[in-house]
N, C-alpha and C positions, 0 to 999 in steps of 0.2 A: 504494500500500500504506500510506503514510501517513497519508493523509487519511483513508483506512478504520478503521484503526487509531485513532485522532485522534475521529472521529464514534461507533466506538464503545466507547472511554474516557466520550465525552462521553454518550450512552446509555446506559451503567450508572452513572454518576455520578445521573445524572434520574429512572431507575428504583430509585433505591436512597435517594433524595432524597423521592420521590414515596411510596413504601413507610412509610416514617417517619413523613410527613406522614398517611396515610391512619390509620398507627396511633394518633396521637396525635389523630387529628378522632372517630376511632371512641370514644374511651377520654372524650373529651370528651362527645360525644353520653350515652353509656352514663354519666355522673355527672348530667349534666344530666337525662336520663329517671327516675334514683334519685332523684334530687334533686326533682323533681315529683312520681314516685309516693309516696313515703317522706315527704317533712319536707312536701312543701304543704299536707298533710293538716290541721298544724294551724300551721304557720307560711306568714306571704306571702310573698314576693319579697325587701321590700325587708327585712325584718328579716337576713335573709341577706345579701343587696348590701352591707348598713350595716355588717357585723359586724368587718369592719378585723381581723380573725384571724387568727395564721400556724398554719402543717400541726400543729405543738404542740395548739394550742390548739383547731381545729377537730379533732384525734383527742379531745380531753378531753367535746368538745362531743358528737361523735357517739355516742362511749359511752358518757355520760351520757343520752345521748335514747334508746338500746337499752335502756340498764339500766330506764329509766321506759314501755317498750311500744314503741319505733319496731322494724316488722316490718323488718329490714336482716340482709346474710345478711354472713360473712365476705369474700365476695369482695365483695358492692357496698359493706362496708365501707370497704377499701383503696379503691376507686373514688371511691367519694364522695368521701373525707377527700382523693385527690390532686385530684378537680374542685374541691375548694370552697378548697385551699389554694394553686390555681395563681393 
């Protein structure tokens, strides 16, 4: 009964582990996809790679590129601004 017990502590620990993990690759992918459909349009890569920005500065950045035409909705807002400032 222990062992059982034991194996599946250790089995919702990994599913619950795993779940987290799946959220945070998703939420990653979906800024990385905004982030190609949205800003590659008229920026490259590296100009973004290069940008040394924290989440401040990349919220001032993205709403300034809204304010001048970047089609960005309020939710891939929040998305973008947490990919580009992790």
């Amino acid at each position: 009964m222990t062992r059982l017990m034991a194996f599946m502590a250790c089995a919702a620990a990994v599913a619950v582990l795993s779940f987290g993990m799946t959220i945070q690759a998703e939420t990653e992918d979906e800024g990385e996809r905004i982030l190609n459909l949205r800003c590659m349009k008229c920026h490259d890569l590296n100009r973004v790679a290069n940008a040394n920005k924290d989440r401040q500065d990349w919220e001032g950045t993205v709403k300034r590129m809204i304010t001048i035409g970047a089609s960005v909705s309020e939710t891939e807002k929040e998305t973008l601004i947490d990919f580009l400032a992790r």
